[in-house]
C-alpha positions as CSV (number, residue, x, y, z in Angstrom):
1,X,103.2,79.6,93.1
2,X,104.6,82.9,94.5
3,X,102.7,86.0,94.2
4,X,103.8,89.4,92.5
5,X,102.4,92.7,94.1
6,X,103.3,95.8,92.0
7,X,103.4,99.0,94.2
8,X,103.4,102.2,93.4
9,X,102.2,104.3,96.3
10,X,101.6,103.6,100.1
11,X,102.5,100.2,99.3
12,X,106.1,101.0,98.9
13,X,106.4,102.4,102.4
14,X,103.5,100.1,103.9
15,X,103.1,97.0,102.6
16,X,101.0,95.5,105.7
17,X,101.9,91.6,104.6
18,X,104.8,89.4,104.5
19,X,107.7,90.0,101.9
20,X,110.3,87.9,100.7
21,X,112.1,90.0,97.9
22,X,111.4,93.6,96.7
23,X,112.6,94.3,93.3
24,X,112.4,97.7,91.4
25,X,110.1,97.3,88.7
26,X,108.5,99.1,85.6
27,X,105.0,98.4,84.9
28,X,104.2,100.0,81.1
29,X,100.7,101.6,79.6
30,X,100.2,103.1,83.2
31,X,101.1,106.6,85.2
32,X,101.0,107.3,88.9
33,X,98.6,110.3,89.6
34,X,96.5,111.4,92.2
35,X,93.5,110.5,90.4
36,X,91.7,109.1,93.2
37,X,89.3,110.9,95.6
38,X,90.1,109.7,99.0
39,X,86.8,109.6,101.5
40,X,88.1,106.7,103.7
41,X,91.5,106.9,104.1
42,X,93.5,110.3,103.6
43,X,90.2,112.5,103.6
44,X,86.1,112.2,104.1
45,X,82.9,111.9,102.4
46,X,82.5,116.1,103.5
47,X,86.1,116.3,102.6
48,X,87.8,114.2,100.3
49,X,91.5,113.9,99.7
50,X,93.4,112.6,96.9
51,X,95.2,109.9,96.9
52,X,97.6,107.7,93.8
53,X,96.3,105.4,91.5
54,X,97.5,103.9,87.8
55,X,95.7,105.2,85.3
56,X,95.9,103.8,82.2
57,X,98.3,105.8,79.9
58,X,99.6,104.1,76.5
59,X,103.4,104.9,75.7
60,X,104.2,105.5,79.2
61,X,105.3,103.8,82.1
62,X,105.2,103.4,86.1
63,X,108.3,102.9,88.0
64,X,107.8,101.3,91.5
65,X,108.1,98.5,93.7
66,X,107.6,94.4,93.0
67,X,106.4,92.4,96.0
68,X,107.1,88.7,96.1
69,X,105.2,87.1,98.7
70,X,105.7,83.3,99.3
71,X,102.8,81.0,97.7
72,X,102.0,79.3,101.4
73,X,100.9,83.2,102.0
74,X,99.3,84.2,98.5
75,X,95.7,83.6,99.5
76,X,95.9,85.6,103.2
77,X,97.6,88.4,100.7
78,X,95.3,88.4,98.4
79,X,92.5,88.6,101.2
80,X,94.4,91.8,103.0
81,X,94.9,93.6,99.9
82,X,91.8,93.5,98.7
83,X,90.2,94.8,102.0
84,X,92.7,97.4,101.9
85,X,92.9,98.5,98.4
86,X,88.8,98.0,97.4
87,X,87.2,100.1,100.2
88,X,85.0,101.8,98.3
89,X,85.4,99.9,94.9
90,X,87.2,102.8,93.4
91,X,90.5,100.5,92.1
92,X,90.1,97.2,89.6
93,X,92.3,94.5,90.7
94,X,94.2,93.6,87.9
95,X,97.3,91.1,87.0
96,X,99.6,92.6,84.9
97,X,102.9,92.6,83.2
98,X,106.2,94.2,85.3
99,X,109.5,94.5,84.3
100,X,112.6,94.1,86.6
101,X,115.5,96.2,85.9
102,X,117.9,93.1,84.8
103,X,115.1,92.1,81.8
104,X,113.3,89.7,83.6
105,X,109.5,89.8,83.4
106,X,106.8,88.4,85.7
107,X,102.8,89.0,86.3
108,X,101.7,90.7,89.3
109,X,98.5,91.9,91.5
110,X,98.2,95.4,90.6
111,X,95.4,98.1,91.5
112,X,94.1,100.5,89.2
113,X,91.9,103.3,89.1
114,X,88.3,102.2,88.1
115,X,87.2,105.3,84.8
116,X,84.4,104.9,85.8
117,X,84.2,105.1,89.2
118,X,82.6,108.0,90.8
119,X,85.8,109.0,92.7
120,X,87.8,108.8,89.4
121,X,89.5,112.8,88.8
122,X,90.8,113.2,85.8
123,X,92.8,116.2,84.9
124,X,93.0,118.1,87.8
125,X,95.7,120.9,87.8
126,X,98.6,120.5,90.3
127,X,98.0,123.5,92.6
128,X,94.6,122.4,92.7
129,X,95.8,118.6,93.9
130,X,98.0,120.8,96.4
131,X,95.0,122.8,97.8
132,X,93.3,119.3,99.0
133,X,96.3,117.5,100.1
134,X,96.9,120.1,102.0
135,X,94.2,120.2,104.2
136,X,92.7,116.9,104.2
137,X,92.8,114.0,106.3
138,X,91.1,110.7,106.6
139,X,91.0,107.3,108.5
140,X,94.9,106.6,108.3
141,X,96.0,110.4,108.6
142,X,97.0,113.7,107.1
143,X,96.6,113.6,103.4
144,X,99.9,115.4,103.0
145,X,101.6,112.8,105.3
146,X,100.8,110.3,102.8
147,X,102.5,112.3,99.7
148,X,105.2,113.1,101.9
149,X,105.9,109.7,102.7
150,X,105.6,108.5,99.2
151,X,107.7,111.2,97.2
152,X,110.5,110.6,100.2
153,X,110.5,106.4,99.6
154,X,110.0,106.9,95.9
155,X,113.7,109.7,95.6
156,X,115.5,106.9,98.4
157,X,115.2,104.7,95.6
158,X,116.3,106.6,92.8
159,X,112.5,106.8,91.8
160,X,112.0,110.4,92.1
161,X,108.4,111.4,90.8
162,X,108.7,115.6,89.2
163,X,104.9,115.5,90.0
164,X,105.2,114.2,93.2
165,X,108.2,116.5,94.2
166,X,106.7,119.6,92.9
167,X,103.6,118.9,94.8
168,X,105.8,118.2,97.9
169,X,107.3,121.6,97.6
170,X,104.2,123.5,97.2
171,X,102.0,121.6,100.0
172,X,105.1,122.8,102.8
173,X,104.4,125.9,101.3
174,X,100.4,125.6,101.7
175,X,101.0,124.8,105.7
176,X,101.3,127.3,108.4
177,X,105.0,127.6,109.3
C-alpha cells in the first residue's frame, strides 16, 4: 500500500525521499507554529532556535503538502523520516486524516509536537519568535533560512502563512543590512 506524508514545513521544500505525487492538502484540528525549540537542527543546546510543528488546535486547520510515496519504498521512508523528524523525541508520529482539495480523503504520516515535551513553546509572542530566528543557527543552517524558505514555498503555492509572512518581514528587519 502507498504511503501518505503530510508536510507542513521543511518537508515541503525538502522532502529527502522519493515522491510520486504531491497534492495540496488540508489536515484539520491542527495549526502550524513555531512551537518547537530547535537544539539540533536550526539552533543549539546554548542556543536554541525555533522551528514549525502542528499543534493540536480544534476548529482549525493546516494547509500543506501530501506526499505519496510508492509502497515498494514505504518502509525505507518510514525509516528516513523518523531519523529525521524524532531527533530529540520532541514530535509524535501520528497517522492522520488529510483532505485533498477535490474532496478526496486519505490517512497519512504526520509529525506533531509532543505537549509534553520539554522543547514544547507554547504561546510565545511573534517578535519574540523573531528575536531567535533571527540569530540562531543549528546543524542544517541559519534558523532564518529555514522560515525564509518555508514562507517562500508555502506563498508559491497559494499557501501563504500571515504568521509566517509577518515574521519574514520582521527577521529582514532584525538582520544587519
Amino acid at each position: 500500500m502507498d504511503l501518505w506524508v503530510f508536510g507542513y514545513g521543511s518537508l515541503i521544500w525538502n522532502p529527502g525521499f522519493e515522491v510520486e505525487e504531491r497534492r495540496i492538502a488540508r489536515l484539520p484540528g491542527w495549526h502550524r507554529s513555531f512551537c518547537m525549540s530547535s537544539i539540533h537542527h536550526r539552533g543549539t543546546e546554548e542556543a536554541p532556535g525555533l522551528v514549525l510543528a502542528l499543534d493540536e488546535a480544534p476548529g482549525e486547520h493546516c494547509d500543506g503538502v501530501a506526499f505519496r510515496v510508492a509502497a515498494a519504498r514505504r518502509d525505507a521512508t518510514i525509516a528516513y523520516l523518523r531519523d529525521r523528524e524524532l531527533i530529540s523525541s520532541a514530535y509524535l508520529e501520528r497517522e492522520l486524516p488529510i483532505f485533498f482539495r477535490d474532496g478526496a480523503q486519505a490517512m497519512a504520516v504526520t509529525y506533531v509536537i509532543d505537549r509534553a515535551h520539554v522543547q514544547y513553546v507554547v504561546g510565545m509572542a511573534l517578535e519574540d519568535q523573531a528575536q531567535i530566528i533571527a540569530r540562531a543557527t543549528g546543524g542544517r543552517g541559519p534558523n532564518d533560512e529555514y522560515l525564509y524558505n518555508t514562507a517562500s514555498h508555502l506563498a508559491e503555492l497559494d499557501l501563504a502563512d500571515a504568521d509566517l509572512d509577518w515574521l519574514v518581514s520582521r527577521v529582514r528587519g532584525l538582520k544587519p543590512a
